[in-house]
C-alpha positions as CSV (number, residue, x, y, z in Angstrom):
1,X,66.2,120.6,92.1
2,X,69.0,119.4,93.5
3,X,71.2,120.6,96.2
4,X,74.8,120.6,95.8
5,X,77.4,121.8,98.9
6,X,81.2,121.8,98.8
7,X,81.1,122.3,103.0
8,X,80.9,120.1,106.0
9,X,78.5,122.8,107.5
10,X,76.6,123.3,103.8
11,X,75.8,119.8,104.6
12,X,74.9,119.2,107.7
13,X,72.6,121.8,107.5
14,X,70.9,120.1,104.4
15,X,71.1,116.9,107.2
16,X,69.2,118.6,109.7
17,X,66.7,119.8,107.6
18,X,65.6,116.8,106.6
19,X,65.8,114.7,109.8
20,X,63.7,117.6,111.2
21,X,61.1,117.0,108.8
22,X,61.4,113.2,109.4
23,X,62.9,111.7,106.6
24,X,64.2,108.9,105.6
25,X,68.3,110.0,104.2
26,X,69.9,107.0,102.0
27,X,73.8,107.8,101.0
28,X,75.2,106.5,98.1
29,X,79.1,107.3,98.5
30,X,81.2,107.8,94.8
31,X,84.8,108.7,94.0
32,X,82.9,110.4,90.7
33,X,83.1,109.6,87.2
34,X,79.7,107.9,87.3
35,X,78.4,105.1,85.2
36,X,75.2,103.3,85.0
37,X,76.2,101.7,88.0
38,X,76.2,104.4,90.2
39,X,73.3,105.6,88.7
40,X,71.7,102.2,89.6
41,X,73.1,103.2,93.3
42,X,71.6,106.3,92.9
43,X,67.7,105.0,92.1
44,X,67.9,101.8,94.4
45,X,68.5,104.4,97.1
46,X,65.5,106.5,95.8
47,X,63.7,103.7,96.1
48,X,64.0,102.6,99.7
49,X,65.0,106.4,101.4
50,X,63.1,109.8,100.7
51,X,66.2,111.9,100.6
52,X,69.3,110.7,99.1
53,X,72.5,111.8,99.3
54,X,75.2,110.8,96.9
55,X,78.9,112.0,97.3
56,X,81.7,112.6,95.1
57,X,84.7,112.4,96.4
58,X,88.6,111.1,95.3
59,X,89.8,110.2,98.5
60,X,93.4,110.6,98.9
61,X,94.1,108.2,101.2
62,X,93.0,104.7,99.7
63,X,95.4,104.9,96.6
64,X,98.6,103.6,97.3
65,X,102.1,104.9,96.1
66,X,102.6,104.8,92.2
67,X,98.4,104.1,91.9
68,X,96.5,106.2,89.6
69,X,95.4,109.1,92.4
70,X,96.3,112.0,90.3
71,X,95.1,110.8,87.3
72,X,91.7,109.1,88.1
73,X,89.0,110.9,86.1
74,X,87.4,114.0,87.8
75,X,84.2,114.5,85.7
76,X,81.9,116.5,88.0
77,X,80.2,118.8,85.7
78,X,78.8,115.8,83.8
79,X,78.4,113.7,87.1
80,X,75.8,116.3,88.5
81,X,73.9,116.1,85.1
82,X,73.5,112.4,85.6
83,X,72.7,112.8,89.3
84,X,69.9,115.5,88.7
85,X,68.4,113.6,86.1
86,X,68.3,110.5,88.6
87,X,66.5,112.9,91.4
88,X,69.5,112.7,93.7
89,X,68.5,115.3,96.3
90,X,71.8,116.0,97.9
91,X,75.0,116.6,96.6
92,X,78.1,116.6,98.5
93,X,81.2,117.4,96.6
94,X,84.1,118.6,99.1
95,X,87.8,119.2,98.7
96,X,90.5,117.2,100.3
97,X,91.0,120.0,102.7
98,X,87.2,119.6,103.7
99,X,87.3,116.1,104.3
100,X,91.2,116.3,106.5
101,X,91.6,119.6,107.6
102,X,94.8,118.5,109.4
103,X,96.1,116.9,106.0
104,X,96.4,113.7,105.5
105,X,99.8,112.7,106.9
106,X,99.1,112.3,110.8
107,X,95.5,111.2,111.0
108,X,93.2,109.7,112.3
109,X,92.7,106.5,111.0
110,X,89.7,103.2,110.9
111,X,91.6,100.1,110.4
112,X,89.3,96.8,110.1
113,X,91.8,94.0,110.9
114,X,91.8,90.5,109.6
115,X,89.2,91.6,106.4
116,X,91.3,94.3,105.0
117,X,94.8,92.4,104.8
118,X,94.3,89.9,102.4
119,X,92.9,89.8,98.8
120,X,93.1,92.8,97.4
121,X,94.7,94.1,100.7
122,X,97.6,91.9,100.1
123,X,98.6,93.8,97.1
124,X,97.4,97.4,98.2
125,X,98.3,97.3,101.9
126,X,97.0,101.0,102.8
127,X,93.9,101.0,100.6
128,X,91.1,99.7,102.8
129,X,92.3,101.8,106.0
130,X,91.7,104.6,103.4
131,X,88.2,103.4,102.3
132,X,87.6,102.9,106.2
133,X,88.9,106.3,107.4
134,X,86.6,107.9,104.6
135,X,83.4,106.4,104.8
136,X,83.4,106.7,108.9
137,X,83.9,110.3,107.9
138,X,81.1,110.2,105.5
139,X,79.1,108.1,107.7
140,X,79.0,110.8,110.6
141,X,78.5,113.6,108.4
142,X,75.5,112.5,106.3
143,X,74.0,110.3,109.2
144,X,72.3,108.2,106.6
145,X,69.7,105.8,107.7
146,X,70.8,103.3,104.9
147,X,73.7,103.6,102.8
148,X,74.1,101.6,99.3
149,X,77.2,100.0,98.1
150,X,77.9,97.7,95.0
151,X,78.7,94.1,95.2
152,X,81.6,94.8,92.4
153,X,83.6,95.5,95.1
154,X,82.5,92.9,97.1
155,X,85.4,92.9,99.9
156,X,85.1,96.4,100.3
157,X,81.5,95.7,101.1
158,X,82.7,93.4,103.7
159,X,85.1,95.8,105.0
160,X,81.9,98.7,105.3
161,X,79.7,96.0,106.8
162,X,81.9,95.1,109.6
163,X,82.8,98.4,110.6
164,X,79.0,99.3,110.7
165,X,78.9,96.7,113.0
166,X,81.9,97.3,115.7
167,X,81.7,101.2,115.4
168,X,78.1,100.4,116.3
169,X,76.7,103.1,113.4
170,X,73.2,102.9,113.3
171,X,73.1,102.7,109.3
172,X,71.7,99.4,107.4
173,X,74.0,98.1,104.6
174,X,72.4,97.3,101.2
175,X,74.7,95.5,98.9
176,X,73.8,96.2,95.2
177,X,74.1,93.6,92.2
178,X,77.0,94.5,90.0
179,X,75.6,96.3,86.7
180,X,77.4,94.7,83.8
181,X,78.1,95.6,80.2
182,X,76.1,93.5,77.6
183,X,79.1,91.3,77.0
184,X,79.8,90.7,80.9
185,X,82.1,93.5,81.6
186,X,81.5,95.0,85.3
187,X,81.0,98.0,85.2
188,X,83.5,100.6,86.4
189,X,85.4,103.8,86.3
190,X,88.9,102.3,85.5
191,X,87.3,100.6,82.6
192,X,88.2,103.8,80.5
193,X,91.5,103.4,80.8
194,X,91.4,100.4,78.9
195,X,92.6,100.5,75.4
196,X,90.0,99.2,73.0
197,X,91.7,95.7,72.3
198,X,92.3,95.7,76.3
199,X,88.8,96.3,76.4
200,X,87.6,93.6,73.7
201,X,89.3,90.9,76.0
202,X,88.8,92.1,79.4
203,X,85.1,90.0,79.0
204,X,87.0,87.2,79.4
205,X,87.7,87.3,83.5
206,X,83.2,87.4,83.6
207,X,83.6,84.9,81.4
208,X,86.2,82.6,83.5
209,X,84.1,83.4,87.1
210,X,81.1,81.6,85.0
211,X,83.6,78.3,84.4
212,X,84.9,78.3,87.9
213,X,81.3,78.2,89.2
214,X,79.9,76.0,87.1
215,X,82.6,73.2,87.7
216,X,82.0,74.0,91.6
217,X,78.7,73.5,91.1
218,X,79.0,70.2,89.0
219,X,81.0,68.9,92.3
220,X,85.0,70.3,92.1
221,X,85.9,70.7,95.7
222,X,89.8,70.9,95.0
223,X,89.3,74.5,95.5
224,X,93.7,75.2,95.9
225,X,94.0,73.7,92.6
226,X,91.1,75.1,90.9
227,X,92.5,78.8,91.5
228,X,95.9,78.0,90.8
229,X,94.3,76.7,87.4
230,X,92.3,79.5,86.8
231,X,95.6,81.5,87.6
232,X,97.3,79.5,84.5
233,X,94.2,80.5,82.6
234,X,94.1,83.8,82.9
235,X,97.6,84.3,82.4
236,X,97.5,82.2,79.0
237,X,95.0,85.0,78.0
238,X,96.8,88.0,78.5
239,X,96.1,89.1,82.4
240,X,98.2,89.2,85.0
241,X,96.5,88.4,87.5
242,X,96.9,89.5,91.6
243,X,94.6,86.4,92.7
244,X,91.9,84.3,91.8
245,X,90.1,82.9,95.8
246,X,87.3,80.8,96.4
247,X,86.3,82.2,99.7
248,X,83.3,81.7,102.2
249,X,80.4,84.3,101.5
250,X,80.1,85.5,105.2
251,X,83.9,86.4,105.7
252,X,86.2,85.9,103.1
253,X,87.3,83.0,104.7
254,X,89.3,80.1,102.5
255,X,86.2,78.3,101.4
256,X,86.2,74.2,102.4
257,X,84.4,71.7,101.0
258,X,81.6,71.9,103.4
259,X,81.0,75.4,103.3
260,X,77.9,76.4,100.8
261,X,78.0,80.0,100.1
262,X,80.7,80.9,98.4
263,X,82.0,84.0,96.3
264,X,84.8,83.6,93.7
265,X,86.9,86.6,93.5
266,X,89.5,88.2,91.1
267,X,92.1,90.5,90.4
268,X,93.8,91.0,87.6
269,X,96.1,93.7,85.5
270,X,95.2,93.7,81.5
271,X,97.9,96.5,80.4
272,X,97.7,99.0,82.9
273,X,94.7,98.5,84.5
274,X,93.8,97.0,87.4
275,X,90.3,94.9,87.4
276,X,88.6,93.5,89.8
277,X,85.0,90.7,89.6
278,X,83.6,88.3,91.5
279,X,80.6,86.0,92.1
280,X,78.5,84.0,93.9
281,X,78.3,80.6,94.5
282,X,75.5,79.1,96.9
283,X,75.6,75.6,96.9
284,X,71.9,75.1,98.2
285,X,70.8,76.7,95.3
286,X,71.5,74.1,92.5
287,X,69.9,74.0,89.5
């Protein structure tokens, strides 16, 4: 049966319970309104941790002004269905005045410098101090051995794992393929607010990642011009699109031509909604 708590003391309670009897704790952090991605979060952690913890959690603070903060989706009734039937052990569901007791106007805040201000930081300039802030706050409450993150949002991964790093958290990173629809689609909460011609074409950006590594891979080094193309592209389809960046694997770097592991990454409005993609590119691994 799973254990669901509201409270920071609800929880660490649960937390010292378990570390007392000697387990393993793996934390899978959520903003809700779970798909099979999560869920895939959810039994990866099961699989490496004996007690996992999975939060749910719409974090004020990483949505920007005029962003969709009031009206992401808030399912938690159905979210704790999916959770108990994927043996989650720990639920942690708190309010906003749980998780910044002083508000959220003069706080405290984790700012990872360099990684957070461009890409997607570029165009939402506040949002990765808020992912920052929230998962240090996470991080010390659950006190998870291993914590499990999807490679969907691959810069915020890069963001978590650096911060891991210099805040010297003794927590291992796993990064967690993206889980796709059948016709390429990542998966992910904002995909509901596409309308259903929106989300008949949104395939496409998968679908364009797959040209721009295959040419790479067949020897295009003119990386500049092969975004600013894929820019063209993308706009000729219907997106608008934030960026398209060919970057180095380790750091987000601007990829050269001598650099081998690469991930393509993209942004890109269709209607409304804001999607993101990316993927790898390791250039020792031709086939």
């Amino acid at each position: 049966m799973m254990l669901t708590v509201h409270t920071i003391s609800e929880l660490r309670a649960a937390i010292r319970h378990a570390k007392q009897q000697g387990k393993r704790i793996g934390f899978v952090p959520t903003m809700g309104n779970l798909h099979t991605g999560h869920i895939h979060l959810v039994t990866t952690a099961k699989e490496q941790s004996d007690v996992v913890v999975c939060s749910i959690f719409v974090n004020p603070t990483q949505f920007g002004a005029n962003e969709d903060f009031g009206s992401y989706p808030r399912t938690l009734a159905a979210d704790s269905l999916l959770l108990e039937a994927a043996a989650c052990d720990i639920l942690f569901a708190p309010s906003a005045q749980e998780m910044y007791q002083n508000g959220t106007s003069q706080q405290t805040s984790v700012t990872v410098a360099g990684l957070s201000e461009q890409l997607c930081g570029e165009f939402r300039p506040t949002h990765f101090a808020g992912v920052a802030t929230v998962v240090s706050k996470l991080f010390n409450l659950v006190q998870p051995d291993v914590a499990f993150f999807g490679e969907k949002d691959f810069q915020q991964l890069a963001v978590i794992r650096r911060l891991t790093q210099e805040l010297c958290f003794p927590i291992e990173i796993v990064g967690v393929p993206t889980q796709r629809a059948d016709d390429g689609l990542a998966l992910s909460s904002r995909n509901g607010y596409l309308s259903p011609e929106e989300r008949a074409q949104a395939p496409a950006i998968y679908q364009t990642l797959q040209q721009l590594r295959t040419a790479i891979l067949n020897g295009a080094r003119e990386y500049t011009m092969l975004c600013e193309a894929t820019v063209l592209h993308l706009q000729k389809m219907g997106f608008a699109p934030d960026y398209v960046a060919i970057c180095r694997a380790d750091n987000l770097q601007a990829a050269s031509a001598t650099d081998d592991d690469l991930v393509i990454l993209v942004a890109a409005k269709l209607g409304k909604t804001r999607l993101i993609d990316n993927l790898s590119v390791n250039l020792n691994e031709k086939t």
